[in-house]
C-alpha positions as CSV (number, residue, x, y, z in Angstrom):
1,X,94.9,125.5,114.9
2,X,94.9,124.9,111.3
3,X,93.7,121.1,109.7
4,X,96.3,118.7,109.4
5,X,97.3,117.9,105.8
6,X,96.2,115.1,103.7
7,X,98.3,113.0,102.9
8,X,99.0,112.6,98.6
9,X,98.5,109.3,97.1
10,X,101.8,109.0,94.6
11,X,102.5,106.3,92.0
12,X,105.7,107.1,91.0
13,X,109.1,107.8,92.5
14,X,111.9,108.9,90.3
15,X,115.4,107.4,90.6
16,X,117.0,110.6,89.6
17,X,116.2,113.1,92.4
18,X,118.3,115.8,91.1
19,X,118.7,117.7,87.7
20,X,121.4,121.1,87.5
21,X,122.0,122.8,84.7
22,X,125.0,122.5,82.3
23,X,127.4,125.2,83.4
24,X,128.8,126.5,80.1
25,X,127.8,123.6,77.7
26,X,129.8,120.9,79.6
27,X,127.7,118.8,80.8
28,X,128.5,116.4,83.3
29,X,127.5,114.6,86.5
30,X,127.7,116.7,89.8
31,X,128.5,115.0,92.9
32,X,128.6,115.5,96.9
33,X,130.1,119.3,96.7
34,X,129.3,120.4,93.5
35,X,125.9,120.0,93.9
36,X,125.4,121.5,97.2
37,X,127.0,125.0,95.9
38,X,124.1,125.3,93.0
39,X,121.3,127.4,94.4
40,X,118.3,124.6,94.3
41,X,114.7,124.4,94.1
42,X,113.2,121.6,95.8
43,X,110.4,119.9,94.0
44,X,107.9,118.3,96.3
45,X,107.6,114.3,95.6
46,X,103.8,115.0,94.8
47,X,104.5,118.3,92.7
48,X,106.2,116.4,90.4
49,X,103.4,113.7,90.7
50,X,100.7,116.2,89.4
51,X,102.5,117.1,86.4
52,X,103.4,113.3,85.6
53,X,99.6,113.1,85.7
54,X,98.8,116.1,84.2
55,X,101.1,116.7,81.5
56,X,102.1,113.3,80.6
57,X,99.4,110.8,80.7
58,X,97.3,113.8,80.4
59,X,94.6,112.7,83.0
60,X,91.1,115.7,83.3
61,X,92.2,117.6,86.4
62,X,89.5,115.5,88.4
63,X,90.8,112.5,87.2
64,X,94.4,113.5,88.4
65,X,93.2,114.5,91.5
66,X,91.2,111.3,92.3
67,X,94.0,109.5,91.3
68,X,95.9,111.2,94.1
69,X,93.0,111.1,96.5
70,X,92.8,114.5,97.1
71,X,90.3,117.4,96.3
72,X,90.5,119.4,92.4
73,X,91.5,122.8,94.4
74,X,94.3,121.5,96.3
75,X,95.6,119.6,93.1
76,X,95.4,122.9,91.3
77,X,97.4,124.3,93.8
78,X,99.9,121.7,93.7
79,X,100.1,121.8,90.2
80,X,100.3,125.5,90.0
81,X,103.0,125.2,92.8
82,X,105.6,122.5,90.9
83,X,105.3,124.9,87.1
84,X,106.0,127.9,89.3
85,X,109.1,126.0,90.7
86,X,110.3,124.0,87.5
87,X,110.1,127.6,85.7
88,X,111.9,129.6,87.5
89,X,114.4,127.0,87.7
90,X,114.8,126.9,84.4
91,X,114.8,130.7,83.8
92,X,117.1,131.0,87.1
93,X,120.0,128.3,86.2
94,X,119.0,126.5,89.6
95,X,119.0,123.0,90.2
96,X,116.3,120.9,91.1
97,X,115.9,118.9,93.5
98,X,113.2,116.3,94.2
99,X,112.6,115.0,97.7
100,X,109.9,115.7,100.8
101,X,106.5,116.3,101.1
102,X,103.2,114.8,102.0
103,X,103.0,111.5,100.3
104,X,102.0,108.1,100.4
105,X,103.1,105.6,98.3
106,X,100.4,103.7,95.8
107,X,101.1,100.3,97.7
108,X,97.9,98.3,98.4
109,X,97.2,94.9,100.0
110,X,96.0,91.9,98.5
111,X,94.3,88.7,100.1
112,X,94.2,85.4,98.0
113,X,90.4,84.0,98.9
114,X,92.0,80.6,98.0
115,X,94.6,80.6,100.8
116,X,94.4,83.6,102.8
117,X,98.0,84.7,101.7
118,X,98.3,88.4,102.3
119,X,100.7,90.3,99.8
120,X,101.6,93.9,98.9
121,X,101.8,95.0,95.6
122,X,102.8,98.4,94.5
123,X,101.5,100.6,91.3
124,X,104.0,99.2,88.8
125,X,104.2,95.3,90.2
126,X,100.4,94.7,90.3
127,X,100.1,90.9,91.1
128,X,96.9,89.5,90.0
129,X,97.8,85.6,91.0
130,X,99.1,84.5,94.6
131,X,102.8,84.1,95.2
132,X,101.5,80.9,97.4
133,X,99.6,79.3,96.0
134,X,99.0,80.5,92.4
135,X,95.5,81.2,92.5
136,X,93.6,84.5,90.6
137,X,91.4,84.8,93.3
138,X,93.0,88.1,94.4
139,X,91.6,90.8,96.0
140,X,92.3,94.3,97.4
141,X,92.2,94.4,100.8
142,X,90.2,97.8,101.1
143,X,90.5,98.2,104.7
144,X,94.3,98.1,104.6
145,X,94.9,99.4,101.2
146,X,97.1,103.1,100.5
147,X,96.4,104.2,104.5
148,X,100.6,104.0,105.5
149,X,102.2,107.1,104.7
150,X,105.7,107.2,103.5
151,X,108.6,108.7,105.3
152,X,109.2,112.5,104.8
């Protein structure tokens, strides 16, 4: 029976989930048909979170993969996986499309020590003061914090 998979810590979600290729210079946006006829590549919502890490905030590859809470081989294999993908897509004319995987999202939970308020704050909202009662005496709830993972 082989191990269940881990779960990969993600901090960013892109609005855009698909990119196609211009057909013959004239670009312009796809919808509901036209897309579905393109051959696609689907891009994995944590492939495309490696390279975000890797290539543009260009994070160590032990940084990236702490950062995803995962092991440096299996983020070297996701990595490896996504440039495989976005290549040939580019070199193929494909579209790609992002969606699926194994992913959480980077949403922790916070307890004001003034109050007892609990909040949740994600990667780009951090909240360092309480929505209750306005106190900075935040803090991550560790035992509750990253552990719910997102929806396929």
């Amino acid at each position: 029976m082989p191990r269940p998979v881990k779960w990969r810590r993600v901090e960013y979600i892109p609005e855009n989930k698909f990119f196609a290729p211009c057909p013959k210079g004239k670009c312009a946006c796809l919808e509901g048909d036209e897309q579905s006829r393109l051959e696609q590549i689907q891009l994995k919502i944590e492939e495309l979170e490696a390279m975000r890490l890797k290539d543009i905030e260009e994070l160590s590859q032990e940084e990236c993969a702490a950062r995803m809470q995962i092991s440096r081989q299996t983020f070297q294999n996701i990595i490896d996986e996504a440039r495989k993908k976005v290549a040939k897509a580019l070199l193929e004319n494909r579209a790609i499309r992002i969606e699926g995987g194994h992913y959480t999202k980077n949403v922790c939970y916070f307890k004001c020590r003034s109050c007892g308020n609990e909040m949740t704050a994600t990667y780009e909202e951090r909240r360092l003061i309480c929505q209750h009662c306005g106190s900075n005496k935040v803090e991550c709830d560790k035992k509750q914090c990253c552990q719910t993972p997102c929806e396929k």
